[in-house]
C-alpha positions as CSV (number, residue, x, y, z in Angstrom):
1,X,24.7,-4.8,14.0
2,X,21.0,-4.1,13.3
3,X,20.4,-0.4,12.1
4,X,18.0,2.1,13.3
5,X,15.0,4.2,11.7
6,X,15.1,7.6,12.0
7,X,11.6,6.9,14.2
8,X,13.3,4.2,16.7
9,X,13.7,7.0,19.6
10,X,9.3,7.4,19.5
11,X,8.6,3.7,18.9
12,X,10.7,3.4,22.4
13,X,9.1,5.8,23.8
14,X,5.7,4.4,22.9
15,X,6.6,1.0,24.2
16,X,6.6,-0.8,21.6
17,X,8.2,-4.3,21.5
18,X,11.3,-4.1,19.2
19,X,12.3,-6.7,17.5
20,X,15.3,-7.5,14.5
21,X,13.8,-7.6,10.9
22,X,15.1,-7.0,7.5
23,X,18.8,-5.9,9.6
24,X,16.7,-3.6,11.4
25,X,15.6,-3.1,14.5
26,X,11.4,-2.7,14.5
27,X,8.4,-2.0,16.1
28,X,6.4,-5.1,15.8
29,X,3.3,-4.1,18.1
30,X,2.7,-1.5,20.3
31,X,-0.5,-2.5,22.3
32,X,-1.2,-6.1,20.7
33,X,-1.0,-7.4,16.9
34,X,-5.1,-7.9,16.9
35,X,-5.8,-4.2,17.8
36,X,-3.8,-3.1,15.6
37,X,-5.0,-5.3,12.7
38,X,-8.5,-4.0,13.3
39,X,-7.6,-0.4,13.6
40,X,-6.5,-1.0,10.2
41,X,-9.0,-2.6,8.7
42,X,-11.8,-0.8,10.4
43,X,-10.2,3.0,10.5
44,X,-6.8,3.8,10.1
45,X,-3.3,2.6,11.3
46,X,0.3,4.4,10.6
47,X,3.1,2.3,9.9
48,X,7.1,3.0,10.1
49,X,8.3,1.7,7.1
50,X,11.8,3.3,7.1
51,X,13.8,0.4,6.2
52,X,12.5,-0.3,3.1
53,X,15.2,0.7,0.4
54,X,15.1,3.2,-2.0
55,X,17.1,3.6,-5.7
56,X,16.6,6.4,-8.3
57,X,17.8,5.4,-11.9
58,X,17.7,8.5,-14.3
59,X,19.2,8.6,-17.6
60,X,18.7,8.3,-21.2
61,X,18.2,4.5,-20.7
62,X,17.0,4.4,-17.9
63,X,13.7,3.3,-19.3
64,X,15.5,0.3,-21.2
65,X,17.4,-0.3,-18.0
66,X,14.6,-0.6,-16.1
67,X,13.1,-3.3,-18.5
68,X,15.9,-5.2,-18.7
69,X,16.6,-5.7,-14.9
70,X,12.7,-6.3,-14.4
71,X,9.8,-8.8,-15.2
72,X,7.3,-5.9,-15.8
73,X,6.8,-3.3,-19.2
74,X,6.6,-0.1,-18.1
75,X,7.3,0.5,-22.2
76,X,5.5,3.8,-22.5
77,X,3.9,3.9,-19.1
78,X,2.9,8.0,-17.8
79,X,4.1,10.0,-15.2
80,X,3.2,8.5,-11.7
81,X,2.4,5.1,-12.8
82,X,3.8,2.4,-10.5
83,X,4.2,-1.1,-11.1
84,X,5.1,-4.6,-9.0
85,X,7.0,-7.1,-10.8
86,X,10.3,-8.8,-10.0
87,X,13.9,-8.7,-10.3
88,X,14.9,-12.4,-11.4
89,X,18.0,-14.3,-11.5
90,X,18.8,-16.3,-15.1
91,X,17.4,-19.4,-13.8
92,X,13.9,-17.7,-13.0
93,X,14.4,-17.1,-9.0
94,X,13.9,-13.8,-7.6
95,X,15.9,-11.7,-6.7
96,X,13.5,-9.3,-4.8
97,X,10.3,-8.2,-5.5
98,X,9.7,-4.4,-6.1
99,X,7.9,-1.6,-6.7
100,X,8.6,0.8,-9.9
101,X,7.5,4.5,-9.6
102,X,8.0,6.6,-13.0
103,X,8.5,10.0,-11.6
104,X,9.4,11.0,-14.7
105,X,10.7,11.0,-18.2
106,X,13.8,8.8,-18.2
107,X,13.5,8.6,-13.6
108,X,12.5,5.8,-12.2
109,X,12.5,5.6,-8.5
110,X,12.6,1.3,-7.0
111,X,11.5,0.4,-3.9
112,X,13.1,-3.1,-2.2
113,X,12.5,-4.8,0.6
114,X,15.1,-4.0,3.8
115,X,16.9,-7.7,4.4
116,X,18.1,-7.3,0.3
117,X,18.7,-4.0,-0.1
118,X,22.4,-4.7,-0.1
119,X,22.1,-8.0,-2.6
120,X,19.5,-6.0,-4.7
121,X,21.8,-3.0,-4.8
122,X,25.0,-5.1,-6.0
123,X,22.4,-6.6,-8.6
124,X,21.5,-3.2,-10.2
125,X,25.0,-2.3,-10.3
126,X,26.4,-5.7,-11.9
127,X,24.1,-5.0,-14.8
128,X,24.5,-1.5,-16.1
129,X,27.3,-2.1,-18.5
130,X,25.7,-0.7,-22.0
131,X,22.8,1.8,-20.5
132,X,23.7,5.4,-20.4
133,X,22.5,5.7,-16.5
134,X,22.7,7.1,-13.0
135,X,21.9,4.6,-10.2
136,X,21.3,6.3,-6.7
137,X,20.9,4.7,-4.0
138,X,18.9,6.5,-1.7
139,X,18.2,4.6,1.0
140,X,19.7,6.5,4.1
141,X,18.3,9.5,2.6
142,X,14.2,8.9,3.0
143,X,11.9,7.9,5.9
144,X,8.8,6.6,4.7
145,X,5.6,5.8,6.3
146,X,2.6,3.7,5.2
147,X,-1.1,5.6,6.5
148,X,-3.7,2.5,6.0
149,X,-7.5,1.8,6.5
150,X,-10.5,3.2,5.2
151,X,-10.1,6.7,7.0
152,X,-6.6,6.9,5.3
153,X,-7.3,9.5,3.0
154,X,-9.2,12.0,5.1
155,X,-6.4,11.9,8.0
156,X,-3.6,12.2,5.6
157,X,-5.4,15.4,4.1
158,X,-6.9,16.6,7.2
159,X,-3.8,15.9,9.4
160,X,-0.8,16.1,7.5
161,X,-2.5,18.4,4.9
162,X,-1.2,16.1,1.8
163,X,-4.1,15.9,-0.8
164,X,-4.1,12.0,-2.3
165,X,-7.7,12.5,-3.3
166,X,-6.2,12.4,-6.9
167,X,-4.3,9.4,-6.8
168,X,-5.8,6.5,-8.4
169,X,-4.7,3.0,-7.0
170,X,-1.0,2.3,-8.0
171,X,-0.3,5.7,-8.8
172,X,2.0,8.5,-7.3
173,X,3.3,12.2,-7.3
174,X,6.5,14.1,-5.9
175,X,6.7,17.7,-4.3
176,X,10.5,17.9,-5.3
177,X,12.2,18.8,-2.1
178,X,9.4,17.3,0.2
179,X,8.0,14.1,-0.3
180,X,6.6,11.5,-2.6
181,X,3.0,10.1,-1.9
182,X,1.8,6.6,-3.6
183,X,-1.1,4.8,-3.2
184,X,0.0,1.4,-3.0
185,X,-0.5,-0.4,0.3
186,X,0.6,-3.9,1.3
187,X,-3.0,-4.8,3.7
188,X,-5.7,-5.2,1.5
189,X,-6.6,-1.4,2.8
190,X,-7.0,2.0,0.8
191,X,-4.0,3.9,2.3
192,X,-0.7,6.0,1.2
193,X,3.1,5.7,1.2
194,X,4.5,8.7,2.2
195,X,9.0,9.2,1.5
196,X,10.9,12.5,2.8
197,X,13.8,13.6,4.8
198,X,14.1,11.8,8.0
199,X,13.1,15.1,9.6
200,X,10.0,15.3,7.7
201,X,9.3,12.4,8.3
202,X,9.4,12.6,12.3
203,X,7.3,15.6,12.3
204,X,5.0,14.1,10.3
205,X,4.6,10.4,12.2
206,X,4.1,13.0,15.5
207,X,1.3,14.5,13.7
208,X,-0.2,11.5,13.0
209,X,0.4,10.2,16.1
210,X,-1.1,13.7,18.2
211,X,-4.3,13.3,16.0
212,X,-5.7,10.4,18.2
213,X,-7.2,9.3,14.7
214,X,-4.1,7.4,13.6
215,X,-3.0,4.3,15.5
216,X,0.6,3.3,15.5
217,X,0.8,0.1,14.1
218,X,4.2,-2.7,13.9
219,X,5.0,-5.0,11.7
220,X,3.2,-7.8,13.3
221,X,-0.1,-7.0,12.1
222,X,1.5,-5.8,9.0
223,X,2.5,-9.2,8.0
224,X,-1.2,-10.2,9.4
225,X,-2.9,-7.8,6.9
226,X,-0.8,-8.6,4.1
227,X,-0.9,-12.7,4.5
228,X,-5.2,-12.4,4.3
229,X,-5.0,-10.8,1.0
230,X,-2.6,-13.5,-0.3
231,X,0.2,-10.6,-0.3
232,X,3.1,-12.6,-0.7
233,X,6.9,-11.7,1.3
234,X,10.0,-11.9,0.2
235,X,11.9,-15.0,2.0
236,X,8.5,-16.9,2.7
237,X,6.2,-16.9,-0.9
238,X,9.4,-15.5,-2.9
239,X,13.3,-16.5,-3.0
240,X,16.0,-17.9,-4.8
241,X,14.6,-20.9,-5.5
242,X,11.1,-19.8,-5.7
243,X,10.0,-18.1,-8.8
244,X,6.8,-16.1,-9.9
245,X,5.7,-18.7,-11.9
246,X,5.7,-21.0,-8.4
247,X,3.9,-18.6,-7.0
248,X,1.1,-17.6,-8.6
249,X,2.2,-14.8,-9.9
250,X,3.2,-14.9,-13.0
251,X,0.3,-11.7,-14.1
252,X,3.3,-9.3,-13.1
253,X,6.2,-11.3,-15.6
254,X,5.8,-10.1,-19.2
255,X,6.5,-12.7,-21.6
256,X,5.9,-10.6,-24.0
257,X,8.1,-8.4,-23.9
258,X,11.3,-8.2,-25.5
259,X,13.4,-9.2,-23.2
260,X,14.4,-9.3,-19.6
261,X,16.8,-11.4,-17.1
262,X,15.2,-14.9,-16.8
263,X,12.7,-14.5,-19.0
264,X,13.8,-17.4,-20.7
265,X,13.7,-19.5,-17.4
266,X,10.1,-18.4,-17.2
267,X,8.5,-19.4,-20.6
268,X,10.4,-22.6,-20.0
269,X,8.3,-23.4,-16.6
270,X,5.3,-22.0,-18.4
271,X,5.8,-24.7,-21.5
272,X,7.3,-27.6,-18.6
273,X,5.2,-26.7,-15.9
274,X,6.7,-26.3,-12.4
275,X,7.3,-28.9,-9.8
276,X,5.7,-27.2,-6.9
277,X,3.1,-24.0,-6.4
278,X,2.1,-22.1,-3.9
279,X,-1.6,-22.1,-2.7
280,X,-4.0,-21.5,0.2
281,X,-4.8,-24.1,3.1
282,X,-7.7,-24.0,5.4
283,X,-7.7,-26.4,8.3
284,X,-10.5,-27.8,9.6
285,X,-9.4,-26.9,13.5
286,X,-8.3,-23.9,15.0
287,X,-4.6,-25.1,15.3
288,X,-2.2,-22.4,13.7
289,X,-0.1,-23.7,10.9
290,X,4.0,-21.7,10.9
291,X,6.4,-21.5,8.6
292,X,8.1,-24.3,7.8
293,X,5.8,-26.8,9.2
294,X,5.6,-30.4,6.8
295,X,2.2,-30.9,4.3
296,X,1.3,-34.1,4.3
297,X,-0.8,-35.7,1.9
298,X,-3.6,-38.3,3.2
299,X,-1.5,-40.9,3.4
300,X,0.7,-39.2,5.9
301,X,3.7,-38.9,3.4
302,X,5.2,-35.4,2.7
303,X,4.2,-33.1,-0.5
304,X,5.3,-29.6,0.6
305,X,5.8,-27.1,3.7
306,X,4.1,-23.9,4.9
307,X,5.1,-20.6,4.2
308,X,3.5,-18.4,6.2
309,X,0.4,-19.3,8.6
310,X,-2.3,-17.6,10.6
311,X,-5.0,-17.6,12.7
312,X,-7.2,-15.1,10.2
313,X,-8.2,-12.5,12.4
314,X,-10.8,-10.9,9.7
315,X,-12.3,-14.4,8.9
316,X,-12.0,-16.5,12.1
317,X,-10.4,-19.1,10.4
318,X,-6.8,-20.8,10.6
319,X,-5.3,-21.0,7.5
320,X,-2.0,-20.7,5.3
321,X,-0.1,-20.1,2.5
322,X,1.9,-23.3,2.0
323,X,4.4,-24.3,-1.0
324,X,3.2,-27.9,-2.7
325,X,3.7,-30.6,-5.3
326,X,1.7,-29.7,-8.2
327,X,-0.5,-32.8,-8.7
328,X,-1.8,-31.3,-4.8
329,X,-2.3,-27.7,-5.9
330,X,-6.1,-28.0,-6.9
331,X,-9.0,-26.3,-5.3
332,X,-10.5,-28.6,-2.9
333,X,-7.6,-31.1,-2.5
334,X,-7.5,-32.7,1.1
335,X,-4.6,-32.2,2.9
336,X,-2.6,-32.2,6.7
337,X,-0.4,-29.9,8.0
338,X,2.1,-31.3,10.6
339,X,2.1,-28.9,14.1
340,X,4.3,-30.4,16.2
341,X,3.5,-34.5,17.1
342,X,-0.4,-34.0,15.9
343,X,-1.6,-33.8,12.4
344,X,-4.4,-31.7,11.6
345,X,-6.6,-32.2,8.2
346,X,-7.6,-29.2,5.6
347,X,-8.0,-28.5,2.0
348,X,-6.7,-26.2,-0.8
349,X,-8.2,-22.7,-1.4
350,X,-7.7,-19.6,-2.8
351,X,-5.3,-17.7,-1.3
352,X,-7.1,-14.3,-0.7
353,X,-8.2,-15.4,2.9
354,X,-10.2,-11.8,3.0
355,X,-11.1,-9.8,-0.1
356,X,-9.2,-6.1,-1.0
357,X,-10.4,-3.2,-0.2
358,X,-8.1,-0.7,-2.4
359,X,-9.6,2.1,-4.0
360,X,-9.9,2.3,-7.9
């Protein structure tokens, strides 16, 4: 049975369409998916991101913990800094992709996506034998919501009366008691993740909401926003049996470093070289290419599938994110995409549709 945020009752009330994502049962638009993607890149949109999962490690190792479990160095890092980076299996799959916040001195607080917070969980736990740690899982205990767009800062401060004005990109801070704000975002937008009490967190999304300068916003255009900045999602760019290295993303796995699980896996598909990668497709027509859907080559034969697919709404273009042999992954490259009967031609780009717009 699919749980419920603590915002369900006003996403009801507001008429959103619900939908089950991640076990959960979410808002995915309110009025439509291309409103909302503007308000967002244009002003500013509120998201209910309450399903996301939430784990505190604290400790004497909890610094070494946190290394070992993830591709990332935090070695040294100050208070506030947060990092992306992966939890890997030994044979260089993910596990999940995360975020690390260092609220402290031997604290760390994890943030993992909703459909694995159970696996992830497990994960953590299976591998603490040998660090002097406490794992918490907090997950039932925050509400969080995600305040995006340009005007993000301004309505969280004028609004909610939360100065972020001295958070840097990828940085947070904690009022213990009341929340944690971070400046992350997962659009391509400036904008602010706020974690409390599922109280605080309802009186804060009616604020938002009461301003008129906040639009609510589901997770359609979320995944919208996050696909044109080449964002990837755990279960379409990332899984089991795709690794960072397949990806693209391979900035956020530290070879360097001492050690960490798979690391081994990854320097040997650095050295080897890795059957298939992910890149960007544009098509040539304004068909829309989904998940799944076959990539054909140009003599019709199949080299890879998509892995997620859009209509670009900031660039008026239909393009994808698509998982391909290797001899196809190079800029330029023609290739089809299969929707349906018809075949429609395209070629490999980057895959940042629409450039960022986070603040430094």
């Amino acid at each position: 049975m699919e749980k419920k945020t603590c915002l369900y009752d006003r996403h009801v009330a507001l008429g959103a369409l619900m939908s089950p994502f991640g076990g959960f049962i979410m808002p995915i638009q309110y009025t439509n998916i291309t409103d909302e993607h503007q308000a967002v890149r244009q002003h500013c949109g509120v998201f209910d991101v309450s399903h996301m999962g939430e784990v505190r490690i604290t400790g004497p190792d909890a610094e070494r913990y946190v290394q070992h479990i993830f591709t990332n160095d935090i070695a040294g890092a100050p208070v506030g800094k947060i990092f992306y980076g992966m939890m890997l299996y030994p044979d260089g799959g993910t596990v999940d992709d995360l975020l690390v916040y260092k609220m402290g001195e031997g604290d760390f607080f994890l943030v993992i996506n909703a459909a694995n917070i159970d696996k992830d969980v497990a994960w953590m736990k299976e591998h603490t034998e040998g660090f002097d740690i406490q794992l918490q899982h907090q997950s039932d205990q925050y509400g969080q919501l995600a305040v995006q767009g340009p005007e993000a800062e301004a309505v969280v401060l004028d609004v909610l009366g939360i100065d972020g004005r001295d958070l840097k990109f990828y940085t947070a801070k904690e009022v213990v008691g009341e929340y944690i704000i971070s400046r992350t975002g997962y659009t391509g937008e400036d904008g602010f993740e706020i974690y409390g009490s599922h109280e605080f967190t309802q009186q804060s999304w009616d604020k938002l909401i009461a301003s008129g300068r906040c639009k609510p916003c589901g997770l359609g255009c979320r995944d919208t926003l996050r696909f044109e900045v080449g964002l990837p999602l755990y279960g379409d760019e990332l899984s089991a049996d795709i690794s960072p290295i397949m990806a693209g993303l391979s900035i956020f796995c530290k070879l360097d470093k001492e050690e960490f699980i798979g690391k081994e896996a990854l320097e040997k598909q650095k050295t080897d070289g890795v059957a298939q990668k992910l890149v960007g497709i544009e098509l040539t027509d304004k068909a829309i290419p989904r998940h799944g859907y076959p990539v054909l080559n140009m003599e019709g034969e199949p080299v890879g599938e998509v892995t997620t697919g859009y209509h670009c709404l900031s660039v008026d273009k239909s393009v994808c994110m698509a998982l391909v042999q290797t001899n196809y992954a190079k800029l330029d490259t023609p290739l089809q995409i299969q929707i349906r009967k018809k075949v429609f031609p395209g070629k490999v780009v980057r895959k940042k549709f629409y450039d960022k717009h986070y603040k430094q």
